[in-house]
C-alpha positions in Angstrom: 27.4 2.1 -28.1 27.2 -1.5 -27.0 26.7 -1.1 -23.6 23.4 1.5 -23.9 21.4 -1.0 -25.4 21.8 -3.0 -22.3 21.6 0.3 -19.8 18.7 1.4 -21.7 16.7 -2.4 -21.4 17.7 -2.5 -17.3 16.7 0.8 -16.9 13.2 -0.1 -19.2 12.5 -3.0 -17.2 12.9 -1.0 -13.6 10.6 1.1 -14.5 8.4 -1.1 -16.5 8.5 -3.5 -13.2 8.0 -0.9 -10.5 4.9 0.5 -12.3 3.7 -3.4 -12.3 4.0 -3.8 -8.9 2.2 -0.8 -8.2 -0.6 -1.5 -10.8 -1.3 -4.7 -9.1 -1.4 -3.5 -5.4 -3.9 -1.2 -6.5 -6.1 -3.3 -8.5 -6.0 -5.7 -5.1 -6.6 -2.1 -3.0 -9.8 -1.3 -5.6 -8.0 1.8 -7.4 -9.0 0.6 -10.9 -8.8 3.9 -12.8 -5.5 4.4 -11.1 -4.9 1.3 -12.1 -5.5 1.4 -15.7 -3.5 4.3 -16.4 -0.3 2.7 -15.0 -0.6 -0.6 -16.9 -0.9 2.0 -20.5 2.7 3.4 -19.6 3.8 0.0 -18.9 2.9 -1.8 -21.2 4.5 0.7 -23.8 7.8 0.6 -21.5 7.4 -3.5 -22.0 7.1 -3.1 -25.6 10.5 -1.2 -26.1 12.2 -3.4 -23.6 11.1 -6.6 -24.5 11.5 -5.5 -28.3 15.2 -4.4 -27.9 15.7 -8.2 -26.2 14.1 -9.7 -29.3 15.3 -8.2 -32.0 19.3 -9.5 -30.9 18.7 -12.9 -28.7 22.6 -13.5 -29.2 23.5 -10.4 -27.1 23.8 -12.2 -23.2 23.7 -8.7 -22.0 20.7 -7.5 -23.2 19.1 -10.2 -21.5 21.0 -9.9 -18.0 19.7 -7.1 -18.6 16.3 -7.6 -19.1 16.1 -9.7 -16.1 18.3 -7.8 -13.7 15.6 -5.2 -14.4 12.6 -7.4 -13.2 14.4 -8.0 -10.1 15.1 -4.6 -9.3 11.8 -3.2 -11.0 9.9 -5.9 -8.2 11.9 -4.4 -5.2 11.3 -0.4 -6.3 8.0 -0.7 -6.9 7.2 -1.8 -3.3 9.2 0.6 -2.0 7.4 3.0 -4.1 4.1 1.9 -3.0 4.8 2.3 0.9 5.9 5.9 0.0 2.6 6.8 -1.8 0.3 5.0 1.1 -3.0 4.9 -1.1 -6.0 4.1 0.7 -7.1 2.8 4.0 -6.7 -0.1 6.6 -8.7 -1.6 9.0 -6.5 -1.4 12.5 -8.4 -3.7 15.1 -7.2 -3.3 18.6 -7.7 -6.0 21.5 -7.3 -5.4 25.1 -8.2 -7.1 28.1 -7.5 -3.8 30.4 -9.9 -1.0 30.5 -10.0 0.8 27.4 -11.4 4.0 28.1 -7.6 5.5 28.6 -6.7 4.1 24.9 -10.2 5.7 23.6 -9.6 8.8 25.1 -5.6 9.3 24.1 -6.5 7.9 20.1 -10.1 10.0 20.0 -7.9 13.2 21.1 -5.7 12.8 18.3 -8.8 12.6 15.8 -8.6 8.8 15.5 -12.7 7.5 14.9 -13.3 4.2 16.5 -15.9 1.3 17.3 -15.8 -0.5 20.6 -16.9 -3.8 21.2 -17.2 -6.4 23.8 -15.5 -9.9 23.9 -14.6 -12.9 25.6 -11.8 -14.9 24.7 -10.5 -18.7 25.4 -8.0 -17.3 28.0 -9.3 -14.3 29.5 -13.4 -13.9 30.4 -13.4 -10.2 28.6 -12.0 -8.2 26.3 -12.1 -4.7 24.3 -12.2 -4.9 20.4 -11.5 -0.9 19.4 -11.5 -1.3 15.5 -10.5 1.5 13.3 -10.0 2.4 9.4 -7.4 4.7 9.7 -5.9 6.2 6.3 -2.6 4.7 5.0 -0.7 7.8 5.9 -1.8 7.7 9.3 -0.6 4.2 10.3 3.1 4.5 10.9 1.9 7.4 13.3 -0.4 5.1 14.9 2.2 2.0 15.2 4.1 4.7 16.9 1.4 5.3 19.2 0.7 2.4 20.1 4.0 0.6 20.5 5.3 3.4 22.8 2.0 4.1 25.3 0.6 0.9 24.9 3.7 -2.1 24.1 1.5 -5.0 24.9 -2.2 -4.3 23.2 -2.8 -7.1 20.5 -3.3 -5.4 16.8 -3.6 -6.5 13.3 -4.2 -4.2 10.3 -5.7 -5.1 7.3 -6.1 -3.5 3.6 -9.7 -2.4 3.3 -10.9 -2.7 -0.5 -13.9 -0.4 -0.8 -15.3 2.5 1.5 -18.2 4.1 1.4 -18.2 7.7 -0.8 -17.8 10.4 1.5 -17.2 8.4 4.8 -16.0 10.5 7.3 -12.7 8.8 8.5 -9.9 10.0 10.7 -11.8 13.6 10.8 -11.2 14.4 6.9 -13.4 16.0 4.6 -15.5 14.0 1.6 -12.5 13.8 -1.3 -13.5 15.5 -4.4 -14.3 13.2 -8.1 -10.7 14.0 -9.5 -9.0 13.0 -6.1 -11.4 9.9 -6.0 -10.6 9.1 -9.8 -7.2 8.6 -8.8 -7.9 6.6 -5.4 -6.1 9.2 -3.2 
């Protein structure tokens, strides 16, 4: 009996945790609805957990406990998060060689993208090819592009907001419920 309090807070605070660090990406993503209904589940999970602590301070387990499950709550829930891939990103290629060859190999794959021209400090011209790609759909791309094309310059960023209906990666308009939930 004396060790289930202390399984029963670790396990309360992993899953407590995890849902927190998923709550907070997607607040930071724009997902608020989403959002919302994780932090009501956690919080009640924090209640119980942090309650059990509180009611016997004395017990040294029940708070190794307690913080053993942050710790490991933290790491799940990011783990988690890259599994679900909620959202888009913002993948901005740079290339001083002709990127018609990149274009054509991405756009046949049903990758949307925007060229533009640029100079830069060391080279006269250069090919910015920017492109919000769905979460899914980066690891495919980083495949792509670090096979066929090793020494392109990229960065990806998280893109907040998008506009209703946008027409990204060749997908169709999500319905409301789908959009409620940010997927």
């Amino acid at each position: 009996m004396a060790a289930t309090i202390p399984l029963l807070i670790l396990f309360a605070r992993i899953i407590e945790t995890s849902l927190e660090t998923i709550r907070t990406i997607y607040i930071a993503r724009g997902h608020a609805n989403l959002a919302a209904c994780i932090g009501i589940t956690k919080t009640g999970i924090w209640l119980l957990s942090t309650g059990l602590v509180l009611t016997n301070l004395s017990d040294y387990w029940n708070l190794f406990a307690y913080l053993a499950g942050y710790g490991l709550g933290t790491l799940l829930g990011m783990e988690i998060e890259k599994k679900i891939s909620l959202g888009h990103v913002i993948v901005r290629l740079i290339t001083p060689d002709d990127p018609r060859p990149l274009i054509a190999n991405l756009s046949g794959l049903g990758y949307g993208m925007t060229r533009i021209e640029g100079s830069g400090s060391f080279l006269n011209t250069v090919a910015i090819i920017l492109m919000i790609v769905p979460r899914p759909e980066l690891g495919p791309l980083m495949d792509i592009l670090s096979k066929e094309y090793p020494a392109i310059l990229y960065t990806v960023e998280d893109v907040r907001n998008i506009k209703e209906g946008a027409k990204i990666f060749h997908r169709n308009a999500k319905t409301w419920l789908l959009g409620f939930f940010g997927l």
